[in-house]
N, C-alpha and C positions, 0 to 999 in steps of 0.2 A: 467516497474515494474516487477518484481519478484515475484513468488508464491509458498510457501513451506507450503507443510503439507496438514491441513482443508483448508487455504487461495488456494492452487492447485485445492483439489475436490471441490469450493464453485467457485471458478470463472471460471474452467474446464481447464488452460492452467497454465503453468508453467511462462510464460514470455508473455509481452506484451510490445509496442511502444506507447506511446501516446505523440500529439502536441500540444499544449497549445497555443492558439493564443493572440495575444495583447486584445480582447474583451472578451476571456473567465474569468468564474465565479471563475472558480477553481484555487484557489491560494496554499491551503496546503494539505498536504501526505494524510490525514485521507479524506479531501474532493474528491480528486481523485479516490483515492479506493473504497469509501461506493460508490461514483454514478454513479462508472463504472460497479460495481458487486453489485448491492444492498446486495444479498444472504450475504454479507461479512459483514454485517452488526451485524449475529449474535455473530461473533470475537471482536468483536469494543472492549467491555470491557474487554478479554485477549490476543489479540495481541498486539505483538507490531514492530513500524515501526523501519525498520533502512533506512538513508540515506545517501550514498556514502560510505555506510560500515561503519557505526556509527550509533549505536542504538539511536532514536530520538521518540520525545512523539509525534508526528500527527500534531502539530500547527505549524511546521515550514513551512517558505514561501518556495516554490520551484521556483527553475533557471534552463536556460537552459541548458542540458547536466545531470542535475543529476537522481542519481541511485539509483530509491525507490525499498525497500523489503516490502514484510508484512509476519512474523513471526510469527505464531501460536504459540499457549503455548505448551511447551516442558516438558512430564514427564518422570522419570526414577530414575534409581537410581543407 
């Protein structure tokens, strides 16, 4: 998983590796995230995930091999 932004300072690493065995709970992007960092939890309702380099809303299943972000909200102008 990837971490940019607040998602970096809220989890404290930019990147991480996680294995998902046949018995595990966690099936999609938003489940993984909130229970790996809880702290990430105060994002929930403005980040948003992308996976495999495709912005995605948090309920999709995840497979092996793929490549979760989590994207703070972005201001500027």
């Amino acid at each position: 998983m990837l971490y940019f932004g607040q998602a970096r300072d809220e989890s404290g690493r930019a990147e991480e590796a996680f294995s998902l065995d046949a018995g595990s709970t966690i099936r999609t992007l938003a489940e993984l995230a909130m229970k790996e960092h809880p702290a990430l939890l105060r994002l929930r309702a403005t980040a948003k995930f992308a996976l495999n380099e495709e912005i995605a809303g948090g309920s999709e299943t995840l497979e092996d091999g793929d490549v979760v972000a989590l994207l703070p909200p972005v201001a500027g102008g």
